[in-house]
Phi, psi and omega in degrees: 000143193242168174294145178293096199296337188234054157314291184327330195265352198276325195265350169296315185300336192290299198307276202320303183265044169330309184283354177273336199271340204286302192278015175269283160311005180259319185264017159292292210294331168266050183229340171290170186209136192081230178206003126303119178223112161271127178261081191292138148077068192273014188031242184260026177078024167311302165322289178319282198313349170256006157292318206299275150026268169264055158041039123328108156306097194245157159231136182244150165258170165188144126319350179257112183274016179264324181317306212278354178278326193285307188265011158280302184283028138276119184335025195226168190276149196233148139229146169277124185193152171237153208279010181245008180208052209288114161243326176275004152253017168311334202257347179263014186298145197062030204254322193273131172290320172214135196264128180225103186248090181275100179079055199232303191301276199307013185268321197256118228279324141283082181293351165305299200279338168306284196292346175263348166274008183264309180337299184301305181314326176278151153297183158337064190091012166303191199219127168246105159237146219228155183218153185213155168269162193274151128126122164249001162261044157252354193310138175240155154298329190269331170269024163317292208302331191261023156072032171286130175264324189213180153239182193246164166226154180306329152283337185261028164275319179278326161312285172291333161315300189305314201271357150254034160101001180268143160246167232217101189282322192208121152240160162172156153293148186223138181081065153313253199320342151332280194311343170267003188269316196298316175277353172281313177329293190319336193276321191278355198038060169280092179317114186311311196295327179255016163287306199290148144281182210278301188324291208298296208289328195294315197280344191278340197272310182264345167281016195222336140331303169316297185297333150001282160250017170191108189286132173311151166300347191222147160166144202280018192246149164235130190252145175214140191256116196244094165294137168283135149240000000 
């Protein structure tokens, strides 16, 4: 199992960008379902900790086992396990109401075989929800350096779902204004994460209030709610 190239970046994003990490968990959490929740590729356990948080029964994964020293001290059960070789979890198949792969997927270089082991891991009529970044002509050097294999585009988000056992409940973009900060990084070959600031977070805080309630036509994020059939 190998190490996490943007550990560092994982804990910036909750502190630097609050508001991005606040309305990022709000429209997770109205996408879950049920009390079981596995969190696949949990980096240090942001995520886990606010499903705990809000009285989920979570279990997380990671492949970095520098992550996963992190994201212990959070209340939930941790395995080093990769969602493309499922061995401690080999014993949970059909167990989870909901599977949550956030910023995750594009990490794994067969995203087929991710999503068809995801598949097994939900129950009956379970839930997947997965968020990927948008856009491949936003494709960067930093996401090289963070192990990004692609960015998605909404079909072929619906591609890999549809065509592995999923029906697609909810799509939409999320994080307008992401996308000139992310292409402008890109121009300057810049890190997006430490670009940002107090400033960066205070205008992120309040556009997302806006975003709330009315999804953009764009946006650098793609969020999707996935039923198993």
């Amino acid at each position: 199992m190998k190490d996490f190239a943007g550990i560092e970046e994982l804990g910036s994003l909750e502190s630097c960008l609050s508001g991005w990490f606040k309305a990022k968990s709000k429209e997770v959490l109205a996408l879950l379902e049920g009390r079981r929740v596995l969190d696949v590729g949990c980096g240090i356990g942001g995520f886990t900790r606010v499903f705990v948080e809000n009285g989920f029964e979570v279990v997380g994964t990671d492949t970095s086992p520098k992550c996963l020293s992190i994201a212990r001290k959070t209340d939930a059960r941790f395995f080093l396990e990769d969602i493309t070789n499922l061995k401690n979890l080999a014993g949970s198949l059909g167990y989870f109401d909901t599977v949550t792969g956030l910023d995750v997927i594009e990490h794994v270089e067969d995203d087929v075989k991710a999503i068809k082991n995801i598949r097994k891991l939900l129950k009956a009529n379970g839930v997947f929800v997965m968020t990927v970044p948008a856009f491949s002509f936003l494709y960067s050097k930093h996401d090289a350096k963070i192990g990004h294999y692609r960015r998605y585009s909404k079909s072929r988000v619906k591609n890999l779902l549809t065509k592995n056992g999923f029906k697609i409940e909810k799509i939409f973009y999320w994080n307008f204004p992401g996308i000139f900060g992310w292409f402008a990084c890109k121009l300057l070959n810049k890190n997006p994460v430490e670009s940002s600031n107090q400033t960066v977070d205070k205008l992120y805080k309040i556009w997302f209030k806006i975003e709330g309630r009315i999804k953009p036509p764009i946006g650098l994020t793609i969020f999707v709610k996935a039923r198993k059939i």
